[in-house]
Phi, psi and omega in degrees: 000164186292215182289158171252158164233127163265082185354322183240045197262133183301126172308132188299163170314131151301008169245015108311301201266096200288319173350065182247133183306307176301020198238114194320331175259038175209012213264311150328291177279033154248325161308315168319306226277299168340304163309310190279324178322266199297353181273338199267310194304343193254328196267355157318276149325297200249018158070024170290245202310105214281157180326125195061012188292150153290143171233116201258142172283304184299301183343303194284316168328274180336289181299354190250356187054045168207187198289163159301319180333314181303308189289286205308311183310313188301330184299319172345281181300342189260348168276007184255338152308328194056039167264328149214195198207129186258136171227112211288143192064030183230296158131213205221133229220163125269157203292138136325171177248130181262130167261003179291311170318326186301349180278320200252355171306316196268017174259314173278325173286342213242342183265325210257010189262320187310281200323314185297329202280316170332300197299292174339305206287341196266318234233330195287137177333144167308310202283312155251026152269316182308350193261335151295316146298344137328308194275296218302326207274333184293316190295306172300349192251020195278164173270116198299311178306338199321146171304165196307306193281037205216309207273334161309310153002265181260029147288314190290312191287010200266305178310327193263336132011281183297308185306296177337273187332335177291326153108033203210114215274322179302284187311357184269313178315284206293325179292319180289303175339293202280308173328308144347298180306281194305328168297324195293320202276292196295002178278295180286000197252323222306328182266345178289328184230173192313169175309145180253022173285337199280322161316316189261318144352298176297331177329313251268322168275355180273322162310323173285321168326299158232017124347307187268022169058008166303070188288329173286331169272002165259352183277354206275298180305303178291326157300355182266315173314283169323322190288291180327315195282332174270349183293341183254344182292301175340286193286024164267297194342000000 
C-alpha cells in the first residue's frame, strides 16, 4: 500500500495547523482555502483520490480554480487530518487506507460517539433539534437503491450533525477526524459488503433519541452503531 496515516496518534496542535478562517488578515485565501480544504476532503474520504496518488499542487489548483497558496493551505489542514502525507524532495500522497487500524479508529470512536450523542440530547438548540428530526424523517423515506457513496454521504452528513449538536468544539474536531478515518475503510471495502442503506437507516432512531433529549437511549444508540460498524466492516476482512 501507498503512504500511511496513523488514526491514533494524538491530533496536531493548532500551531500545526495555521489555517483560521475567521481571521481577518486571511480572510480571502482562508475562504478559498475552505473551499478547495472540503472539495479535497470528500473525494478523499471517498476515495475518487484513490489511496497513494501524488498530489501536484498546481494541478489541483487548475481544477478547483484557485492559486497554490490556497492548496498548501488547504493541504496544511488535510495532513492534521491524516488524509494526507508530505515527504520532502518526494511530495505530497493521500494516506493508504490501513485496516489494521480499524481496532484502534474504533476504541476511540465507540467511547467519543456516546459522549457526544449524550451531549447533542442534553445540550442541543431548539433550532437544532428540529433539524434533526427533519434528518430522522429524511433517513426514514431514504431510497435503498441511492448509490453506495451517495448513501456515505449522507452518513457523514447525520454524525456531523450529532458533533454540531454537541456543543463542544474540541470533540467535534476529533470525531470528524476519526470519522473521516472510519468513512475511508468503508469505502475502500464497499464492494465487498452488503448494501449500507439499512445501517444508516437505523441512524434514524438515534436521532430521535435525541431530539427527544433521551441522553441514556442516544448514547446506547450510538454505541451499537459503532459496535455494528466495525462487526460488518471485520466480516468483509
Amino acid at each position: 500500500m501507498g503512504p500511511r496515516a496513523h488514526a491514533a496518534r494524538i491530533p496536531c496542535k493548532d500551531e500545526a495547523c495555521p489555517f483560521r478562517a475567521g481571521e481577518t488578515e486571511v480572510q480571502n485565501v482562508g475562504s478559498l482555502a475552505q473551499f478547495a480544504y472540503e472539495e479535497l476532503r470528500e473525494q478523499l474520504i471517498t476515495l475518487e483520490i484513490p489511496p497513494g496518488k501524488p498530489l501536484n499542487e498546481a494541478e489541483i489548483g487548475k481544477s478547483l480554480g484557485v492559486g497554490r497558496t490556497t492548496i498548501r493551505e488547504a493541504f496544511r489542514r488535510l495532513e492534521c487530518d491524516y488524509l494526507i502525507v508530505s515527504y520532502p524532495r518526494r511530495g505530497t500522497f493521500a494516506t493508504s487506507v490501513d485496516l489494521a487500524e480499524l481496532s484502534e479508529v474504533t476504541e476511540v470512536r465507540v467511547l467519543l460517539e456516546p459522549l457526544a450523542a449524550r451531549r447533542a440530547a442534553k445540550s442541543a438548540t431548539a433550532q437544532l433539534r428540529e433539524e434533526i428530526r427533519q434528518k430522522a424523517e429524511f433517513l426514514d423515506g431514504l431510497d435503498p437503491l441511492t448509490d453506495e457513496r451517495s448513501l456515505m454521504r449522507e452518513d457523514m452528513a447525520v454524525h456531523r450533525l450529532i458533533y454540531q449538536a454537541a456543543g463542544n468544539s474540541r470533540l467535534e474536531e476529533m470525531l470528524i477526524r476519526y470519522d473521516n478515518l472510519a468513512t475511508r475503510i468503508w469505502c475502500y471495502l464497499l464492494d465487498k459488503l452488503p448494501s449500507v442503506a439499512g445501517h444508516i437507516k437505523e441512524n434514524s432512531a438515534l436521532l430521535r433519541a435525541i431530539a427527544d433529549g433521551d441522553e441514556k437511549l442516544a448514547a446506547s444508540l450510538a454505541q451499537h452503531s459503532i459496535a455494528e460498524f466495525e462487526t460488518i466492516v471485520r466480516k468483509a476482512l
